[in-house]
Backbone as CSV, one residue per row, in Angstrom:
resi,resn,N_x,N_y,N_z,CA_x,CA_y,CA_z,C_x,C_y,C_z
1,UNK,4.753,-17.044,-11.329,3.397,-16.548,-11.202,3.276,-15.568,-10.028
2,UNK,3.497,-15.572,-8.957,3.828,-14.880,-7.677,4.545,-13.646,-8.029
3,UNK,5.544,-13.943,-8.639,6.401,-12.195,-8.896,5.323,-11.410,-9.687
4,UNK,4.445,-11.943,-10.862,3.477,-11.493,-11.262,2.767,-11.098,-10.747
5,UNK,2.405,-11.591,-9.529,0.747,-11.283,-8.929,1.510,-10.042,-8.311
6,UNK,2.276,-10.135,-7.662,3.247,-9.130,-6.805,3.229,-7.667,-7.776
7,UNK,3.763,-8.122,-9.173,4.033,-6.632,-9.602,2.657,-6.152,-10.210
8,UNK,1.758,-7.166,-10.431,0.307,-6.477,-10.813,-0.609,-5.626,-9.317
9,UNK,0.178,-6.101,-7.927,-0.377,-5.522,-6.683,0.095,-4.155,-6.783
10,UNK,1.736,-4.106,-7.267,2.393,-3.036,-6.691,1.740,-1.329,-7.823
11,UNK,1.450,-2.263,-9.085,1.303,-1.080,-10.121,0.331,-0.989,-9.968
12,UNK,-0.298,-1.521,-9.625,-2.458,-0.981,-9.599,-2.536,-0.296,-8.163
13,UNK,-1.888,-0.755,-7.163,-1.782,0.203,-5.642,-0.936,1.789,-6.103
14,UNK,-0.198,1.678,-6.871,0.440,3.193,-7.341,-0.152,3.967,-8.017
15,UNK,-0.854,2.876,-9.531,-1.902,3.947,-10.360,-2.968,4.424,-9.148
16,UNK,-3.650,3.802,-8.653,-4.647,4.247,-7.873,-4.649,5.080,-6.899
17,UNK,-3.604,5.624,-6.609,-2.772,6.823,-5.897,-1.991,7.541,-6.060
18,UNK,-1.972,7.638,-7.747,-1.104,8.586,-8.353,0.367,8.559,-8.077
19,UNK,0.701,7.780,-7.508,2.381,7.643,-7.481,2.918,8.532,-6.258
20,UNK,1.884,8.848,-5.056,2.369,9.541,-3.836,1.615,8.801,-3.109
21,UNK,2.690,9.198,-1.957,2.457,8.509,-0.119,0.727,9.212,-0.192
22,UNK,-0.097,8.725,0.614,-1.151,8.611,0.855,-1.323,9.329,2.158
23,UNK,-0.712,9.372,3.041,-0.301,9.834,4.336,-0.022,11.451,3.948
24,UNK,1.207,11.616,3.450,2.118,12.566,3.602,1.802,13.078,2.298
25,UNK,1.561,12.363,0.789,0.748,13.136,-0.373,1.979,13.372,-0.971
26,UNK,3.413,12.978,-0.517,4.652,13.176,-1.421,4.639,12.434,-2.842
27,UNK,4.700,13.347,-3.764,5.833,12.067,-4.702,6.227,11.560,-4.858
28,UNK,6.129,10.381,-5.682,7.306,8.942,-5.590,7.394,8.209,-6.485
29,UNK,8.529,7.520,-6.274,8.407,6.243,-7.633,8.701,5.111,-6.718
30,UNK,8.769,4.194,-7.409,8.462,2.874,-6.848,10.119,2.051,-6.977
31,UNK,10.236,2.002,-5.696,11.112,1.429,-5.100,11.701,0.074,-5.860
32,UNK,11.116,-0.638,-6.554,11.712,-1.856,-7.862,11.790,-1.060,-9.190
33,UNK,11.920,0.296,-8.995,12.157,0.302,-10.074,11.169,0.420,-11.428
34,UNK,10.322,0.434,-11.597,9.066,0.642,-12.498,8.845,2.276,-12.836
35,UNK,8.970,2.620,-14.290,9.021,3.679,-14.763,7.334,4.823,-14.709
36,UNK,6.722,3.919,-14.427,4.910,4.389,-14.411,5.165,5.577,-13.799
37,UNK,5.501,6.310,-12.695,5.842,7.646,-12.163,5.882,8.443,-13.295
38,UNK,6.605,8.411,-14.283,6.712,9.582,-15.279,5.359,10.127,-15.691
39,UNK,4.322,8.848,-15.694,2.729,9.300,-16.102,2.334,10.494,-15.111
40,UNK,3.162,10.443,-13.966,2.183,11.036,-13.009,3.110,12.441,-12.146
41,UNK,4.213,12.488,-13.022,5.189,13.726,-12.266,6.321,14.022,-13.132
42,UNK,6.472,15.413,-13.262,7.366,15.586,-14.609,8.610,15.559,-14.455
43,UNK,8.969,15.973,-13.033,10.278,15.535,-12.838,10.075,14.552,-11.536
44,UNK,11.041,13.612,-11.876,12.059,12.294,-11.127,11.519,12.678,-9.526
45,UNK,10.438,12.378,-9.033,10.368,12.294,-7.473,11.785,11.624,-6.442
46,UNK,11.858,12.499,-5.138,13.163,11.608,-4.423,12.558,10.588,-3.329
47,UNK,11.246,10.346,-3.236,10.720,9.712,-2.609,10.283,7.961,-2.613
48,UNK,11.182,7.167,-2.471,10.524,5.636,-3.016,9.503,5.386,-1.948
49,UNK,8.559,4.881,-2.794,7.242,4.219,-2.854,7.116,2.472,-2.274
50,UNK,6.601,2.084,-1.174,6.443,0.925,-1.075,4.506,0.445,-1.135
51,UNK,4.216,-0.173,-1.731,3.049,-0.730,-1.473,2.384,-1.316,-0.407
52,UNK,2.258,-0.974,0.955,1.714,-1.398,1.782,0.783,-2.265,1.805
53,UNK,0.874,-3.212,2.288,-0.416,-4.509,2.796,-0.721,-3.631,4.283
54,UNK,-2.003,-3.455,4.108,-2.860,-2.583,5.281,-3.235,-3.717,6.701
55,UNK,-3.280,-4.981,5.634,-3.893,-6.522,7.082,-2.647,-7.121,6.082
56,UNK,-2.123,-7.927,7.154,-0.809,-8.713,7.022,-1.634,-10.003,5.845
57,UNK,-0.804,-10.208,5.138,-1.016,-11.300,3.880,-1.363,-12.327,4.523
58,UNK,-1.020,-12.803,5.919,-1.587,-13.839,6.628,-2.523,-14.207,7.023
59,UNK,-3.601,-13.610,7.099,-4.684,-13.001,7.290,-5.762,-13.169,6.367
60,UNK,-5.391,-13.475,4.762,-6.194,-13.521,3.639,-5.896,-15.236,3.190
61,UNK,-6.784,-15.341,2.711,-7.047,-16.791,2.197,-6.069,-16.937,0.731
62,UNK,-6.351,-16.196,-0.379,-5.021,-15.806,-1.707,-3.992,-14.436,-0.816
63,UNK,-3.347,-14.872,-0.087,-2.061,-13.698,-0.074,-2.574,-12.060,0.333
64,UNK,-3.501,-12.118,0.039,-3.936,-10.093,-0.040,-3.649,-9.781,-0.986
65,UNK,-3.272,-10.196,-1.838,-3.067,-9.169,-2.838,-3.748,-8.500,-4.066
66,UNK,-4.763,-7.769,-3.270,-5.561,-7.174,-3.767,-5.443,-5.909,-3.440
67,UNK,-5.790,-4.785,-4.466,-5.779,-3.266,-4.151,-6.190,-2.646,-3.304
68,UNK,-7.469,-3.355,-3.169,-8.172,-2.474,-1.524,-7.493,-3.399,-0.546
69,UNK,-6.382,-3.746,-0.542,-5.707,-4.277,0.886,-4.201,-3.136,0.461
70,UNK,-4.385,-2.401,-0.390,-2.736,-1.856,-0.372,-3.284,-0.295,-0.404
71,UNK,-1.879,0.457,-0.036,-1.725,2.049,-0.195,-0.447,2.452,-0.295
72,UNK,-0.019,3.266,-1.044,0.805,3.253,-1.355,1.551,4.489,-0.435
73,UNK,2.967,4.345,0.261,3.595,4.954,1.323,5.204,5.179,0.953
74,UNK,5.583,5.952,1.288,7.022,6.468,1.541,7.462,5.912,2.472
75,UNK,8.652,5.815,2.385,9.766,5.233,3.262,9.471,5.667,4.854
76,UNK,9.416,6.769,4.743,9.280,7.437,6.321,7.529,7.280,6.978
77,UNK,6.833,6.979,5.929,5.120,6.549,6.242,5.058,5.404,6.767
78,UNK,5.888,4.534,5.606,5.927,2.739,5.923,6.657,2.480,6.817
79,UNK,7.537,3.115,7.738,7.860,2.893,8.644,6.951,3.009,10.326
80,UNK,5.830,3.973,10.176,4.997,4.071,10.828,3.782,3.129,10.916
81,UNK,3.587,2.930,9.663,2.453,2.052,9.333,2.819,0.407,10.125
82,UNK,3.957,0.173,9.784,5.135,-1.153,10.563,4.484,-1.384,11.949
83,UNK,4.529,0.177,11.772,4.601,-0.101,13.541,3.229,-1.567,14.531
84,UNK,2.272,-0.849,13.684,1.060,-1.721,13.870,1.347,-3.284,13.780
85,UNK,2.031,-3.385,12.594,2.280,-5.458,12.642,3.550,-5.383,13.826
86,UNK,4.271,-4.745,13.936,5.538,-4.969,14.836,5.225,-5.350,15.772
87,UNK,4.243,-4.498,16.540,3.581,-4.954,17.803,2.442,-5.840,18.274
88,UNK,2.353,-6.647,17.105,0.954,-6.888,16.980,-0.117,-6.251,17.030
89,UNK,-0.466,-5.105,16.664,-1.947,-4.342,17.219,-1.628,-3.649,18.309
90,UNK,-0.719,-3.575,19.103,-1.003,-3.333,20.584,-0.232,-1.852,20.272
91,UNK,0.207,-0.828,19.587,0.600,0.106,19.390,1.059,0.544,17.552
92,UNK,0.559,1.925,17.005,0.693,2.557,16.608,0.563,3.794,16.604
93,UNK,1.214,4.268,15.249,1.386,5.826,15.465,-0.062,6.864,14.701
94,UNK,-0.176,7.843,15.309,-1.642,8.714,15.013,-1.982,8.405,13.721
95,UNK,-3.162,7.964,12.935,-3.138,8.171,11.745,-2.640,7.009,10.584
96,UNK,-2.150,5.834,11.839,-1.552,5.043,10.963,-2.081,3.916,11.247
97,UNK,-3.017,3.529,12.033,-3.995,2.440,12.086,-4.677,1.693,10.634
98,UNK,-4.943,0.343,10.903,-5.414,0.054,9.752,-6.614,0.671,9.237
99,UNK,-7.726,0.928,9.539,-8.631,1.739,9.898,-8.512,2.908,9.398
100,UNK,-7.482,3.688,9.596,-7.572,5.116,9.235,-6.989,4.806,7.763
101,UNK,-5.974,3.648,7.999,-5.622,3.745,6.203,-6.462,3.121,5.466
102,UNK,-7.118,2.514,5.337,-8.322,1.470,4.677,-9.375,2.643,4.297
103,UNK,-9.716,4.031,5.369,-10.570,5.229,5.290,-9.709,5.817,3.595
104,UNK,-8.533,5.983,3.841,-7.561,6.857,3.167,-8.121,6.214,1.552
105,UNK,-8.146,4.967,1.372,-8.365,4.544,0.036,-9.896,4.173,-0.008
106,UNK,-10.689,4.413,0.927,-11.861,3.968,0.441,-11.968,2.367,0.627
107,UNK,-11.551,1.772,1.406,-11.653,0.346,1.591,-12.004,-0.011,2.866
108,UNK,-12.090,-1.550,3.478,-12.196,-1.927,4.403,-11.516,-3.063,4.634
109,UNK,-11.269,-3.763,6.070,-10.812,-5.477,5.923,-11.711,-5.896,5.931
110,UNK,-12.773,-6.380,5.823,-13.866,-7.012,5.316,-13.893,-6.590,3.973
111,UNK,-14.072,-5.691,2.917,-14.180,-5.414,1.555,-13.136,-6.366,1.268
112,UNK,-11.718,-5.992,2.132,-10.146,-6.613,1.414,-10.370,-7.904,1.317
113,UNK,-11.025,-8.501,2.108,-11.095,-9.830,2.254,-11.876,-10.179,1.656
114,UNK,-13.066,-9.626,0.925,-14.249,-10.256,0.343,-13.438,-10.203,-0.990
115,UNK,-12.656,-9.074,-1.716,-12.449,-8.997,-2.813,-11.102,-10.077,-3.535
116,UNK,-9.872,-10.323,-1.818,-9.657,-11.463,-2.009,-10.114,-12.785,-2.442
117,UNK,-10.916,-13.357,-1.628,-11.609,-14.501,-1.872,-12.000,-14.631,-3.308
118,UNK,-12.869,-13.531,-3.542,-12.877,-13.732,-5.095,-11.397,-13.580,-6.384
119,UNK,-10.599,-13.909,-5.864,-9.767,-13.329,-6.916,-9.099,-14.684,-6.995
């Protein structure tokens, strides 16, 4: 059930961003492997795609895994975005706050969390 909920997070965070970093607006496909990219780019992007959790899954009462808690990022994005849980809060990079990404999709942690609860 979990790998499920997982791959219904990862494909609804990609449709909803067209299959590019959110940040950087690159092309991509999705890093497990899931063919959905072809809907959205005619040739083979070199960019894998991770689904970002914007507030750590710990944080939510069901897991987060809900869409307005994800965005979808490139390898070299999601490494920035990291930065924020790495340190706990106490440092990230310009642009990569939860805040600015939650702006990026139109969400909030309060929305993420309300839409959790219900799910």
């Amino acid at each position: 059930m979990k790998k499920l909920i997982r791959k219904n997070f990862r494909e609804s965070v990609f449709q909803r961003d067209g299959y590019r970093c959110k940040t950087c607006h690159c092309p991509g496909k999705d890093r497990q492997g899931n063919e959905e990219w072809e809907k959205y780019h005619s040739i083979e992007p070199e960019a894998i795609l991770d689904a970002h959790h914007i507030t750590d899954r710990s944080e939510f009462p069901n897991q987060g895994y809900v869409t307005s808690n994800g965005i979808s990022l490139c390898e070299k994005c999601h490494i920035k975005a990291e930065k924020y849980h790495i340190s706990s809060g106490q440092s990230w990079e310009d642009g990569f706050h939860p805040n600015d990404l939650y702006k990026m999709i139109n969400s909030s942690k309060e929305k993420a969390i309300q839409d959790d609860s219900n799910y």
